[in-house]
MMTF fields as JSON, N, C-alpha, C and O atoms, coordinates in Angstrom:
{
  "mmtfVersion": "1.0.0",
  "mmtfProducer": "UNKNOWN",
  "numBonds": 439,
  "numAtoms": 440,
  "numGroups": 110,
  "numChains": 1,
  "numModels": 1,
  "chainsPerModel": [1],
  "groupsPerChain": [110],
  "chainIdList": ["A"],
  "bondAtomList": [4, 2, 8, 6, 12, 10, 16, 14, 20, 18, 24, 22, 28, 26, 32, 30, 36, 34, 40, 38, 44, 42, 48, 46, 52, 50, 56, 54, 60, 58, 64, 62, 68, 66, 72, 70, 76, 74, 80, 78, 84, 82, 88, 86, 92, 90, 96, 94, 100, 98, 104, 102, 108, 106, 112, 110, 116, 114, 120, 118, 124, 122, 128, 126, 132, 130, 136, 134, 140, 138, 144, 142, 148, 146, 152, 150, 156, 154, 160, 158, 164, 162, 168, 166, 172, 170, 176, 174, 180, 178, 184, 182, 188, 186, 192, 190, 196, 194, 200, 198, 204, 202, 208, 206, 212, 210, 216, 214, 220, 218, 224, 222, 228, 226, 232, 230, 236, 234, 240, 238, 244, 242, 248, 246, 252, 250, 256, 254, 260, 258, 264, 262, 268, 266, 272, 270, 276, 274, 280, 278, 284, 282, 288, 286, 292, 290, 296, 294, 300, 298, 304, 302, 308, 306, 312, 310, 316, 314, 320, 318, 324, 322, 328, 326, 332, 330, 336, 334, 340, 338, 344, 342, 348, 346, 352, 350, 356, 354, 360, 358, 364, 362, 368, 366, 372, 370, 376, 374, 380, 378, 384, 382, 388, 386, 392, 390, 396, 394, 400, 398, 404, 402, 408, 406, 412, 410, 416, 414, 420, 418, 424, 422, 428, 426, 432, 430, 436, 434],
  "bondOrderList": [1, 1, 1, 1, 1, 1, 1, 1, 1, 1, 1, 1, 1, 1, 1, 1, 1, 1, 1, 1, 1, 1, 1, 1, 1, 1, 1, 1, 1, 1, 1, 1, 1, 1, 1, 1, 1, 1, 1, 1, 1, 1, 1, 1, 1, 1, 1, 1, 1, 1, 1, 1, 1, 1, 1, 1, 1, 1, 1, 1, 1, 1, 1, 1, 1, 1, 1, 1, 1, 1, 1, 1, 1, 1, 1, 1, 1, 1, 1, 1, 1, 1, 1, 1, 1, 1, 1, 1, 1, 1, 1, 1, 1, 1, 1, 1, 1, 1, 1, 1, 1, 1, 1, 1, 1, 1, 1, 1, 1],
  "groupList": [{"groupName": "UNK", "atomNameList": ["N", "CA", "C", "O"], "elementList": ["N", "C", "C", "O"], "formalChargeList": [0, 0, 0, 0], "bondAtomList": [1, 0, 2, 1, 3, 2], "bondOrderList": [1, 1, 2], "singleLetterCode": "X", "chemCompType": "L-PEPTIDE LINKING"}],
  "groupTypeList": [0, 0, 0, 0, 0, 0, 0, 0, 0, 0, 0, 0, 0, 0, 0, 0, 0, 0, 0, 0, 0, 0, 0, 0, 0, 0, 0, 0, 0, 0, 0, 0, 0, 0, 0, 0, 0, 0, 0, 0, 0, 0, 0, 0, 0, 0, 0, 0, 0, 0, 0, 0, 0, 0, 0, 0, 0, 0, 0, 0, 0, 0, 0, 0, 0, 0, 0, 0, 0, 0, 0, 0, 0, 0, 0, 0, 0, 0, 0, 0, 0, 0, 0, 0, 0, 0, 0, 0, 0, 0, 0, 0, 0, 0, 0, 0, 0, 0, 0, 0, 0, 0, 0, 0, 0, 0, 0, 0, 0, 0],
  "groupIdList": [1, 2, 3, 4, 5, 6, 7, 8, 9, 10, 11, 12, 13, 14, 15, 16, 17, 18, 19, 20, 21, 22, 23, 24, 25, 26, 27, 28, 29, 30, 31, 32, 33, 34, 35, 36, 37, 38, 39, 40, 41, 42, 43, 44, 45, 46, 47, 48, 49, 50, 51, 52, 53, 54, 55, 56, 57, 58, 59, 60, 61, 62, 63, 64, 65, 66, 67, 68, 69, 70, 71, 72, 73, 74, 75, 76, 77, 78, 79, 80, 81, 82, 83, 84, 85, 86, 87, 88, 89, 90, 91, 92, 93, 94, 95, 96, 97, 98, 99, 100, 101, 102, 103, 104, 105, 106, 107, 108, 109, 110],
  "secStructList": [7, 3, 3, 3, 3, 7, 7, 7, 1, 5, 1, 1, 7, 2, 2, 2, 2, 2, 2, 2, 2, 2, 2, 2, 6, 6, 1, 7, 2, 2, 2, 2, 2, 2, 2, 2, 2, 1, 7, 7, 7, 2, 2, 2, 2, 2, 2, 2, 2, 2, 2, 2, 2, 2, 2, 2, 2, 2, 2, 2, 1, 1, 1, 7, 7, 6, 6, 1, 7, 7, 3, 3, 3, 3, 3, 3, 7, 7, 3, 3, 3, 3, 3, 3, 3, 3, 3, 7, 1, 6, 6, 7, 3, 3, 3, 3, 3, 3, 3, 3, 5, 7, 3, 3, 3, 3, 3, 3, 7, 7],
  "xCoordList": [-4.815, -6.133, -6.295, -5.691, -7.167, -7.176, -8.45, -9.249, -8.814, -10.481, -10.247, -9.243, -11.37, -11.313, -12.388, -13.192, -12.684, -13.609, -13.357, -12.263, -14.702, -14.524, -15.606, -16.703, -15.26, -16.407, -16.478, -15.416, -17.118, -17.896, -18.427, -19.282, -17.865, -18.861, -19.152, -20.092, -17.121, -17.735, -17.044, -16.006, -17.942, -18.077, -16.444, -16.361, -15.542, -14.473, -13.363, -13.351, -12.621, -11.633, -10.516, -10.003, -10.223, -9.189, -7.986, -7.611, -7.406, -6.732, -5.914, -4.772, -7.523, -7.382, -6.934, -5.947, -7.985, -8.063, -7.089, -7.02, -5.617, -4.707, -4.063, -4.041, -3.573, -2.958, -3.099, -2.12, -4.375, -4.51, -4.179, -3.637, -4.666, -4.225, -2.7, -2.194, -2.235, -0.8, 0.084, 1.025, -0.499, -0.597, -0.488, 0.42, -1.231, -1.329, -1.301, -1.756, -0.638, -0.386, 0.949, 2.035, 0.362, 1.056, 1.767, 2.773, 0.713, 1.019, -0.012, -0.764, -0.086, -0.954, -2.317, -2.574, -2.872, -4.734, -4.801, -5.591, -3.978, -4.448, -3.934, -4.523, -2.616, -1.885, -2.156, -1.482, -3.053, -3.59, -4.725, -5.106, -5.62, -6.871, -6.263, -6.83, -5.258, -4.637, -4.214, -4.212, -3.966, -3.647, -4.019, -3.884, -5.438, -6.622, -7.927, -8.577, -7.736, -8.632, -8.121, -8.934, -6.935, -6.399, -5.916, -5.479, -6.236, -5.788, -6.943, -8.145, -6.322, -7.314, -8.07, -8.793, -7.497, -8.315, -9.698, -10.077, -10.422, -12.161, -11.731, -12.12, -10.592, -10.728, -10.029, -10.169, -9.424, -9.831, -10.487, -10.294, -11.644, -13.062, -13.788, -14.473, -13.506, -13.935, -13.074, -13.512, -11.495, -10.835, -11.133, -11.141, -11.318, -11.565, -12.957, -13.229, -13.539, -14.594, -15.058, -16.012, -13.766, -13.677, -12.725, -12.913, -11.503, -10.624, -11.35, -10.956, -12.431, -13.736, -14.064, -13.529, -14.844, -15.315, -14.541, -15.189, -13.18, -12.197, -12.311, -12.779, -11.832, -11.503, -12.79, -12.628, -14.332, -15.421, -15.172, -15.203, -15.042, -15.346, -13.736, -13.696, -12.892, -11.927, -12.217, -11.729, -13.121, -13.242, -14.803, -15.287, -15.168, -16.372, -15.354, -15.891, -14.244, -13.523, -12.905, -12.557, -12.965, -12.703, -11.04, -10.421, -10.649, -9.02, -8.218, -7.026, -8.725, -8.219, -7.511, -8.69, -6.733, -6.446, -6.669, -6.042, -7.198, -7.695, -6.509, -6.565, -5.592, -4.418, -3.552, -2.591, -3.223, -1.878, -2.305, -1.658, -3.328, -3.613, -2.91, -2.239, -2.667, -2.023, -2.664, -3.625, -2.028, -3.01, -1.754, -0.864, -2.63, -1.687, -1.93, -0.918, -3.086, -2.713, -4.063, -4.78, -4.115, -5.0, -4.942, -3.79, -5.902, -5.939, -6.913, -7.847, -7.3, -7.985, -8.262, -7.167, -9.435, -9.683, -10.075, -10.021, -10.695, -11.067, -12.295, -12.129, -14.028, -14.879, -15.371, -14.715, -16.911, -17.699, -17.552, -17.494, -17.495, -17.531, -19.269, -19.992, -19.571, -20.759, -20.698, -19.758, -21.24, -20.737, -21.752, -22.725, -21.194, -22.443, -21.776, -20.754, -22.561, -22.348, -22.41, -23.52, -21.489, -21.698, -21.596, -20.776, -22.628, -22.636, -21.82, -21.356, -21.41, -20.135, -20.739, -21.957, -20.168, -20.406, -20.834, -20.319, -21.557, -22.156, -22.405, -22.125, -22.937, -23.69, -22.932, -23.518, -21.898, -21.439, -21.227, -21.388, -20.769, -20.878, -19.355, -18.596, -18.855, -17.799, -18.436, -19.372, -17.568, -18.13, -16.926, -15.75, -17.957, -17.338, -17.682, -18.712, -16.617, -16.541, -16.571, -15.823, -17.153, -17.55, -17.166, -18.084, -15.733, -15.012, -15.67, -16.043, -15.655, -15.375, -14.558, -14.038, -14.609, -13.532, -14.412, -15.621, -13.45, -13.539, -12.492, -11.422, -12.373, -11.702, -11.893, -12.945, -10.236, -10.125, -9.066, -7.914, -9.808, -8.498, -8.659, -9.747, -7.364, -7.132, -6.503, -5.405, -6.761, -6.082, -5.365, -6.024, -4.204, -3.553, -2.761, -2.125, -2.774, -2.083, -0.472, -0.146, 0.341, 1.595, 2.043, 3.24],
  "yCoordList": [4.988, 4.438, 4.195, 4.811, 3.242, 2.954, 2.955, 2.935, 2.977, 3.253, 2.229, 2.021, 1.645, 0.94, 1.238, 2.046, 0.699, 0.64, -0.648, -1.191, -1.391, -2.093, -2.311, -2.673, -2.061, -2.283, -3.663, -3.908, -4.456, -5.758, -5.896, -5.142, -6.911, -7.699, -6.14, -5.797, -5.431, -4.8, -5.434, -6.081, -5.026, -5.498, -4.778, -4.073, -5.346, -5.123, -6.396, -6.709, -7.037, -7.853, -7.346, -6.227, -8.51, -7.656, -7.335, -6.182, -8.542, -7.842, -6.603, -6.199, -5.991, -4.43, -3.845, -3.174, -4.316, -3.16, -3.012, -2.006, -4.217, -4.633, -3.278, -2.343, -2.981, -1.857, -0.524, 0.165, -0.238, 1.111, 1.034, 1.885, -0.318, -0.251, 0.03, 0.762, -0.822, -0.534, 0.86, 1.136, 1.758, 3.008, 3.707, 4.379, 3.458, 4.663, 4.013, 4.617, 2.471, 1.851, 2.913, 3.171, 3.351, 3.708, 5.452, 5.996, 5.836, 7.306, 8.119, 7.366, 9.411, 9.795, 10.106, 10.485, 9.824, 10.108, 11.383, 11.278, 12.38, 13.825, 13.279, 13.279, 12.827, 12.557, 11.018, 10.663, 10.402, 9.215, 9.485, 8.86, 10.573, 11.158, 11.6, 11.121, 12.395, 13.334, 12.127, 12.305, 11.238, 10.185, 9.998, 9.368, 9.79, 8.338, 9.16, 8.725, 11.064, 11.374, 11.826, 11.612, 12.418, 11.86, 10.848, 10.938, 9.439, 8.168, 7.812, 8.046, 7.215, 7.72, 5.746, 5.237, 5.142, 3.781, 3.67, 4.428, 2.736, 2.511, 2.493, 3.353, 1.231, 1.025, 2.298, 2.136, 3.304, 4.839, 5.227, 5.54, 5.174, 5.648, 4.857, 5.219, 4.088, 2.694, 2.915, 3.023, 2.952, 2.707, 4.294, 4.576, 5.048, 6.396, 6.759, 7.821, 6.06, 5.82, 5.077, 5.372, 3.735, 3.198, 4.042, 4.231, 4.665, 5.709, 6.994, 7.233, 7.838, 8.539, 7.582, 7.748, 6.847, 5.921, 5.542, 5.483, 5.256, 5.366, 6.153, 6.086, 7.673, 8.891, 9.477, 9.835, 9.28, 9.586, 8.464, 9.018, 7.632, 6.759, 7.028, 6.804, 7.426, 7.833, 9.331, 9.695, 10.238, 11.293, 11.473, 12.508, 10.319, 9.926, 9.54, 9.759, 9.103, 8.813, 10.722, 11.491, 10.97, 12.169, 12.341, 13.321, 10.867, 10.824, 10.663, 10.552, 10.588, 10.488, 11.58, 11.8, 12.611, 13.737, 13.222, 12.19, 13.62, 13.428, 14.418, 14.257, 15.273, 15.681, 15.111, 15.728, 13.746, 13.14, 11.26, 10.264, 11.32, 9.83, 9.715, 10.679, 8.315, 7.685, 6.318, 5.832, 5.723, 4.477, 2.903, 2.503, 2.494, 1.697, 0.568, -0.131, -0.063, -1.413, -0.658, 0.281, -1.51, -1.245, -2.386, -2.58, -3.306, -5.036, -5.172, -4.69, -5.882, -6.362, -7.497, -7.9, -8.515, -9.714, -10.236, -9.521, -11.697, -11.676, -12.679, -13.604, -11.602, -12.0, -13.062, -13.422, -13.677, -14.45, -14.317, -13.158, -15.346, -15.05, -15.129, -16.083, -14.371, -14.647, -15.437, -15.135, -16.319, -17.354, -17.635, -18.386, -16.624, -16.78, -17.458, -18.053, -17.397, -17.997, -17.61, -17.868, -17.042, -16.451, -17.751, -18.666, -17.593, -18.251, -18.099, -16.992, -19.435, -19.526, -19.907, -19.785, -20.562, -20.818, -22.37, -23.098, -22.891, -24.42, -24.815, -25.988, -23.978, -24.261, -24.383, -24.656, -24.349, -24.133, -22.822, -21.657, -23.476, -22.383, -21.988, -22.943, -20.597, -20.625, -19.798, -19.001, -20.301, -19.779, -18.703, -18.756, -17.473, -16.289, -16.375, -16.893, -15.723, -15.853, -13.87, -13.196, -13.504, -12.084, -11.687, -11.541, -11.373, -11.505, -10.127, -9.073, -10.543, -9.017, -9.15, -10.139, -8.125, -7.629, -7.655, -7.445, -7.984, -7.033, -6.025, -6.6, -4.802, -3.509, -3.618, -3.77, -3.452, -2.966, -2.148, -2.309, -0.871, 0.295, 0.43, 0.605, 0.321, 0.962, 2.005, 2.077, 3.163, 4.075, 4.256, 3.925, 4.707, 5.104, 6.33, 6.994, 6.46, 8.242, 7.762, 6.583, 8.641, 8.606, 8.65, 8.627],
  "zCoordList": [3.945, 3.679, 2.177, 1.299, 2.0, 0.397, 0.191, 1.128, -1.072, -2.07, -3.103, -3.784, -3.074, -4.238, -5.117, -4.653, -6.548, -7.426, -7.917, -7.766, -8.739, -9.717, -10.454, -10.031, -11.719, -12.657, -13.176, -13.749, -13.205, -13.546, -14.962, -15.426, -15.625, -16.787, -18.208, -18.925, -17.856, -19.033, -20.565, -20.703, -21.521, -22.735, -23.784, -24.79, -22.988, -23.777, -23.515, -22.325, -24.184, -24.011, -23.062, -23.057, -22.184, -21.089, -22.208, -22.417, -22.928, -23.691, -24.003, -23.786, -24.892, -24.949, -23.605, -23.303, -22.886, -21.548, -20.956, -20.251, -21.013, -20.308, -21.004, -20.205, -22.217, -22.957, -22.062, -21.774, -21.663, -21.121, -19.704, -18.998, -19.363, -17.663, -17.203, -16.353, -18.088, -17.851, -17.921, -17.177, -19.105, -18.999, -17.455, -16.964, -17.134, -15.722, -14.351, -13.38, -14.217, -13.09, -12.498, -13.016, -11.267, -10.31, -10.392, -9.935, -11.154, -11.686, -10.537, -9.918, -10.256, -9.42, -10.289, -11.432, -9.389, -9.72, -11.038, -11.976, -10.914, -11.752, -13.283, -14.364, -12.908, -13.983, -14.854, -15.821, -14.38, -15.035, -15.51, -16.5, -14.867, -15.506, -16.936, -17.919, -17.136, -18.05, -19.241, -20.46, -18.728, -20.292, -20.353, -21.402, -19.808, -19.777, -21.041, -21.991, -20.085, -21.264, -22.64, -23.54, -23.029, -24.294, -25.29, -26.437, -24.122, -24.904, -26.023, -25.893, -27.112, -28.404, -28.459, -29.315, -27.193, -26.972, -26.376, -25.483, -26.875, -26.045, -24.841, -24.051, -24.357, -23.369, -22.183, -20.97, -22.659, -21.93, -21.064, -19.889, -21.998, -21.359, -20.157, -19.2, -20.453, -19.275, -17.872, -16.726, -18.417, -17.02, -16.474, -15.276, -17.307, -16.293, -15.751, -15.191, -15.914, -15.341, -13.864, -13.143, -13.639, -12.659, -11.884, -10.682, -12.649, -11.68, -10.876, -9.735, -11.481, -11.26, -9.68, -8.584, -9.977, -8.989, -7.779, -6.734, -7.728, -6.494, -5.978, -4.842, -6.712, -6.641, -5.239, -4.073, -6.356, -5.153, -3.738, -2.639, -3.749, -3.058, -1.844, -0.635, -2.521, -1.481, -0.904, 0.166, -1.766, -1.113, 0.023, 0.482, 0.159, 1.123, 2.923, 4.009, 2.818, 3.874, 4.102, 3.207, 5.536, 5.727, 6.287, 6.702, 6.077, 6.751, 5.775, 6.062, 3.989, 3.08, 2.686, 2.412, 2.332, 1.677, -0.21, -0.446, -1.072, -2.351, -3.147, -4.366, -2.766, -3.594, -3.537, -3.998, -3.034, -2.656, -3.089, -2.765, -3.732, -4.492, -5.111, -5.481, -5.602, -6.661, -7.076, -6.479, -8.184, -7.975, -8.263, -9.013, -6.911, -6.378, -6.826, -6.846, -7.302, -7.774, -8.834, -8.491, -10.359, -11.11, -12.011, -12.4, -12.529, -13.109, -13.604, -12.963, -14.995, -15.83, -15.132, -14.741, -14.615, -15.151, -16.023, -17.024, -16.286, -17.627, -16.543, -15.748, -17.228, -17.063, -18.035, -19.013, -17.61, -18.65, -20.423, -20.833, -21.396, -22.609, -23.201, -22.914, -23.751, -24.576, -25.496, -26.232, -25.835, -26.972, -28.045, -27.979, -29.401, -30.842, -31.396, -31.052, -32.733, -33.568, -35.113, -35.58, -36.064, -37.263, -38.29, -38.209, -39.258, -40.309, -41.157, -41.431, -41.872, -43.251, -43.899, -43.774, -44.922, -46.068, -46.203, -45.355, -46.984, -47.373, -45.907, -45.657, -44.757, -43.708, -42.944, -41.896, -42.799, -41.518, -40.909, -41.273, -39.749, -38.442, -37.776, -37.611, -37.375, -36.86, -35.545, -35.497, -34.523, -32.763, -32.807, -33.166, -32.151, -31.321, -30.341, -29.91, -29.684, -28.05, -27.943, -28.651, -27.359, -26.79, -25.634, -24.827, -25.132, -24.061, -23.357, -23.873, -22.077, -20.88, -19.51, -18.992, -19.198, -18.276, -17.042, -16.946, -16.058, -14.706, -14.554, -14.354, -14.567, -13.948, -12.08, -11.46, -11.429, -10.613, -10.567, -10.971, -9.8, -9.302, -7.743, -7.195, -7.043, -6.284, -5.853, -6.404, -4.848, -4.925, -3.446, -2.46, -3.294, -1.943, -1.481, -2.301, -0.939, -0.25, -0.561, -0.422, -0.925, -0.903, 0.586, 0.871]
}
């Protein structure tokens, strides 16, 4: 049986987020918590937050066993850009783009 999570429209570049995801693709649930909360990246805090969120959401199914997770597929998309605008010099304008993510984790029984 599988659990999923996904967090939506958060305010980090997949980019980054791609760095940490890759980290703990396909490691078990305890042991991806364990890098995720010493990894000294923002995007850390975020993916363990959506891994949290599987985790409950697989332990709501009563045919799941929750000591034998792992995580089986885990992916950055790349959500909506916010699009400003910072001022230069003799009036002009240079455009930022304000990237975010979609986070998905899934998790599965060995």
């Amino acid at each position: 049986m599988e659990a999923k999570a996904v967090a939506r429209f958060v305010r980090i570049s997949p980019q980054k987020a791609r760095l940490v995801v890759d980290l703990v693709r396909g490691l078990k649930v305890e042991e991806a918590d364990r890098i995720l909360a010493f990894s000294r990246k923002r995007a850390a805090g975020l993916v363990k937050k959506v891994l949290k969120s599987a985790l409950a959401n697989a332990t709501q199914n009563p045919n799941i066993d929750e000591k034998i997770l792992f995580v089986k597929e885990i992916f950055v998309d790349q959500g909506p850009a916010m699009k400003r605008h910072k001022a230069k010099t003799m009036g002009r304008v240079a455009p930022i783009k304000r990237r975010m993510s979609h986070i998905t984790v899934v998790l599965d029984e060995q």
